[in-house]
PLY file of the C-alpha trace (Angstrom):
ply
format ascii 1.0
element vertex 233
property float x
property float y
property float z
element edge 232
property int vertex1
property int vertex2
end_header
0.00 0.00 0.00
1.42 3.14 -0.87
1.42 6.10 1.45
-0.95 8.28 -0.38
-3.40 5.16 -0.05
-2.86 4.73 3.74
-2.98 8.04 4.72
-6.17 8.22 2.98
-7.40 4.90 5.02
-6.37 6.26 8.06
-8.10 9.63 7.67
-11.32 8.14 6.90
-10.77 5.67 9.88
-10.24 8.63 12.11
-13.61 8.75 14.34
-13.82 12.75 14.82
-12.54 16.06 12.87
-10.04 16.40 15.06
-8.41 12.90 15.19
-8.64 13.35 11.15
-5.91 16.31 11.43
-3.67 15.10 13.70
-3.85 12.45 10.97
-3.29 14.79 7.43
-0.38 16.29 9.38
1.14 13.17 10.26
0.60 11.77 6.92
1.35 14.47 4.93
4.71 14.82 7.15
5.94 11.14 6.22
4.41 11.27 2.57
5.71 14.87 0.79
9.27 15.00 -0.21
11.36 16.92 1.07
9.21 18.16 4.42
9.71 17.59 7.85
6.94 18.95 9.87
3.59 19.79 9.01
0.85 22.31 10.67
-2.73 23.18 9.61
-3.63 26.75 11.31
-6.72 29.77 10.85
-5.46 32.82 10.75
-8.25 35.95 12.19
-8.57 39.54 10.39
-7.10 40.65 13.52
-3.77 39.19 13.21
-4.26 36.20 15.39
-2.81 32.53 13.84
-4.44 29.82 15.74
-2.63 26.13 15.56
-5.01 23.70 14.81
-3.01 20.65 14.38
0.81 20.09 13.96
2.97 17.01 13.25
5.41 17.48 15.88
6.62 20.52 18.30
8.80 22.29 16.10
5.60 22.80 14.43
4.22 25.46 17.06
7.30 27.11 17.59
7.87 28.15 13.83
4.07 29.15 14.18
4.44 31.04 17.17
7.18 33.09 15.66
4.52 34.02 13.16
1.65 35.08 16.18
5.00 36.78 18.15
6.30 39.06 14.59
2.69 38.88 12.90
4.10 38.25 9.75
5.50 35.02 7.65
4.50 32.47 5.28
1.35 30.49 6.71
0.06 33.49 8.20
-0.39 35.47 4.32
-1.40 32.21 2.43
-4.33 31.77 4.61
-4.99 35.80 4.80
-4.41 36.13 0.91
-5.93 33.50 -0.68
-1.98 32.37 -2.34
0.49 29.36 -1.99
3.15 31.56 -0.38
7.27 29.43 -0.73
9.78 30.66 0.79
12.57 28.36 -0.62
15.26 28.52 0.37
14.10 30.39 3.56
17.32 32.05 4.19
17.11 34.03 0.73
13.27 35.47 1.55
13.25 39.06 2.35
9.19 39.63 2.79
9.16 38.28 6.51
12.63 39.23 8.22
11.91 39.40 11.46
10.16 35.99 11.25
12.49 34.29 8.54
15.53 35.56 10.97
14.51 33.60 14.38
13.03 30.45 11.88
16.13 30.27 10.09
17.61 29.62 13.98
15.23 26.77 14.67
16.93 25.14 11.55
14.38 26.23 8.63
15.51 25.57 5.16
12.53 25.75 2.97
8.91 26.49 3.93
5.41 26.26 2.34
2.12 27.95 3.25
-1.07 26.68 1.26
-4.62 28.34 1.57
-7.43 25.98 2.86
-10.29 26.97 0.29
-13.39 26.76 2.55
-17.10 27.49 1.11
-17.68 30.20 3.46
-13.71 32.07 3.31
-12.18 30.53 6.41
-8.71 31.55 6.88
-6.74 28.49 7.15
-3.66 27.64 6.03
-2.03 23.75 5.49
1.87 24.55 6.40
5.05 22.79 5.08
8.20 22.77 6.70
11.65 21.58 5.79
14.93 21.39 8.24
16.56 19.18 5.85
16.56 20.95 2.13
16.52 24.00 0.60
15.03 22.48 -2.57
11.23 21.63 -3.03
9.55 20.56 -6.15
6.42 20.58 -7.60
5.92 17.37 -7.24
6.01 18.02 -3.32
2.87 20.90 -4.55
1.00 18.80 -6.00
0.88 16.36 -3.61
0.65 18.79 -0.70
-3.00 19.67 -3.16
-4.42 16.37 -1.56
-3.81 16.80 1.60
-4.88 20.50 1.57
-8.38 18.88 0.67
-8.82 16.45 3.04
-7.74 18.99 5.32
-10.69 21.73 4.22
-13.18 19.02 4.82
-12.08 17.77 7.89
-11.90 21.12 9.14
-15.75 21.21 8.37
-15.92 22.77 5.61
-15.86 21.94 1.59
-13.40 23.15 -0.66
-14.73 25.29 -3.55
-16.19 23.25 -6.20
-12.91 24.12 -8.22
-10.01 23.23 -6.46
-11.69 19.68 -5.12
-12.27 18.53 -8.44
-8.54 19.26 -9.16
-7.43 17.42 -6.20
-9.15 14.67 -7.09
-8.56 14.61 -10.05
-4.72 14.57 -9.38
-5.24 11.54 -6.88
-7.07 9.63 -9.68
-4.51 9.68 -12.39
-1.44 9.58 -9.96
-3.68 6.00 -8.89
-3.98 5.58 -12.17
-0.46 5.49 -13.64
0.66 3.82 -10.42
-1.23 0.94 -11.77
-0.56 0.84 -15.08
3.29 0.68 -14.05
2.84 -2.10 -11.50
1.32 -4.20 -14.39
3.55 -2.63 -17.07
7.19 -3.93 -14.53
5.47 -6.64 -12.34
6.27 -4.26 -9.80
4.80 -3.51 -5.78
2.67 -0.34 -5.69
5.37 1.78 -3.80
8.40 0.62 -6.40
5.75 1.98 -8.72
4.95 4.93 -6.99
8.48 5.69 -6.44
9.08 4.96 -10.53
6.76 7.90 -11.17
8.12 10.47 -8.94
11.60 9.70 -10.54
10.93 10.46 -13.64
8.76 13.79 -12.37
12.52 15.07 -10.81
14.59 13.15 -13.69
12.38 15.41 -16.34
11.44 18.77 -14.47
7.77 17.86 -14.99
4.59 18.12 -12.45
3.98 14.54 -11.12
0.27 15.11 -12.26
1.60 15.73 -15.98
3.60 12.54 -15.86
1.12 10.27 -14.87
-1.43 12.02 -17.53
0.72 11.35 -20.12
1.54 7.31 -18.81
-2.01 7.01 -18.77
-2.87 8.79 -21.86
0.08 6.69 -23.44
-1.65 3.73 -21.87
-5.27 4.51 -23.36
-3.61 5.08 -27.22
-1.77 1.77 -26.88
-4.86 -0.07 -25.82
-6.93 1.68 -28.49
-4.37 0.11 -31.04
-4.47 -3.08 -30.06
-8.21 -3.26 -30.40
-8.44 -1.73 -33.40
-5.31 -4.47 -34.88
-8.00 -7.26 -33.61
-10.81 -5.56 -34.78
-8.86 -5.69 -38.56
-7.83 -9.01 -38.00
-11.35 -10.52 -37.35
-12.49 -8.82 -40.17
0 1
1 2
2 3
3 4
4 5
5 6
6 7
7 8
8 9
9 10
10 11
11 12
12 13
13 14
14 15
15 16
16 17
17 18
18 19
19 20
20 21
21 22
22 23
23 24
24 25
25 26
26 27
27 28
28 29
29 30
30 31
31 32
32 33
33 34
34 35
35 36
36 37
37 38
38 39
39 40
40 41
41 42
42 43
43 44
44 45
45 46
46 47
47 48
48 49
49 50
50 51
51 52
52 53
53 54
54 55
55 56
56 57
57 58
58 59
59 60
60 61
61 62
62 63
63 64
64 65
65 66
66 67
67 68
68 69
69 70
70 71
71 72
72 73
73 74
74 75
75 76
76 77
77 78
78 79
79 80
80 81
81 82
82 83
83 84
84 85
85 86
86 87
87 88
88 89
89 90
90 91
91 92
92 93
93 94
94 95
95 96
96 97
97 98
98 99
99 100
100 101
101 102
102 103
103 104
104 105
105 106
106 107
107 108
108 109
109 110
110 111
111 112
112 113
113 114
114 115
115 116
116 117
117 118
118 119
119 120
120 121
121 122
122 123
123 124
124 125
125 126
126 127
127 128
128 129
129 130
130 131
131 132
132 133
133 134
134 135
135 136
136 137
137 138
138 139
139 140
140 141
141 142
142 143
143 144
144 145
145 146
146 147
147 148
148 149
149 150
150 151
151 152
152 153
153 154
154 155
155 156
156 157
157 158
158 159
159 160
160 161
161 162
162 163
163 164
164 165
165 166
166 167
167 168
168 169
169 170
170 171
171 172
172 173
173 174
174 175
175 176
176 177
177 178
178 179
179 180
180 181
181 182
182 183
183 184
184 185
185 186
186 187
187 188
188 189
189 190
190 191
191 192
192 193
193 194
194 195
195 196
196 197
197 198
198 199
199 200
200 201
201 202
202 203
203 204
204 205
205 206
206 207
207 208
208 209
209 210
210 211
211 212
212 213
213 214
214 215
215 216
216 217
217 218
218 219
219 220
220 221
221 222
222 223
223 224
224 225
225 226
226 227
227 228
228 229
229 230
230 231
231 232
């Protein structure tokens, strides 16, 4: 099972909202490459950044820098409607007085991600790295599933949109997974870890990738029904 799949067993095994969290940031923690900790938190008109759940301490800490200097990454992607990077952290210049005590705590690279909520909650999902400077999209568009789950288990829906983008990114990652397994004779993480190889190797989004494996896929099975088709005929 890969991770993707058992986070998203676990999170639907979680009994309550809360318990659901604890389980996205967990998840999301051991699953995206390249980060280390993991926080979901709302941020209030008034400047106040509330943690709602974090993977581990170091968690709070960055996020109290942002409540102590009112200013940094998670607290303007949930306040501004953005994805807000700051990678590498020691070259961002928007946030010093937050980026300066971070970059003491050991940040390297850090990610803030609106929660889009039907009704405009502020809420950020929040990436942190301590061990790279260098984040890909792949680690984006990965984070994009986890941001979802997180919405809803905050009690809200995500905006028609950005769901149907999420999930549509889970499908075809699934999707191409698959196809390799059968393709190699291969486990579902060797497969998994296949994909995202070639996503770094190439400089491509791991959701373009597995579109065109799948598309690829699709025109070779057309082909070979069409060859039988001729043949029968």
């Amino acid at each position: 099972m890969t991770l993707l799949a058992r986070a998203a067993r676990d999170i639907h095994a979680a009994a309550t909202p809360a318990e659901q969290l604890a389980v996205i940031v967990a998840s999301a923690a051991e699953a995206l490459p390249g980060i280390d900790h993991v926080g979901i938190s709302r941020a209030y008109a008034d400047g106040r950044l509330e943690t709602v759940a974090a993977s581990d301490d170091l968690v709070r800490r960055f996020e109290e820098l942002e409540r102590k200097h009112a200013e940094g990454p998670c607290m303007y992607a949930a306040l501004d409607d953005a994805v807000v990077r700051s990678v590498p952290a020691r070259f961002e210049q928007r946030w010093p007085a937050y980026i300066k005590d971070a970059l003491q705590l050991g940040l390297k690279a850090q990610i803030g991600m609106r929660l889009h909520t039907d009704d405009n909650e502020m809420a950020a999902l929040n990436l942190y790295s301590t061990t790279t400077e260098e984040l890909t999209g792949e680690t984006e568009d990965l984070a994009e599933l986890f941001a979802a789950y997180a919405a809803i288990s905050l009690g809200r829906t995500m905006t028609e949109s950005h769901l149907n983008s999420a999930l549509i990114t889970r499908r075809v990652i699934g999707q191409a997974t698959g196809i390799i397994m059968a393709r190699f004779k291969v486990s579902d993480e060797r497969a998994f870890s296949y994909l995202t190889r070639l996503s770094n190797s190439r400089n491509v989004k791991l959701r373009e990738i597995a579109e065109r494996i799948v598309s690829e896929a699709n025109d070779e099975a057309n082909d070979e029904a069409h060859d039988e088709a001729h043949d029968g005929a």
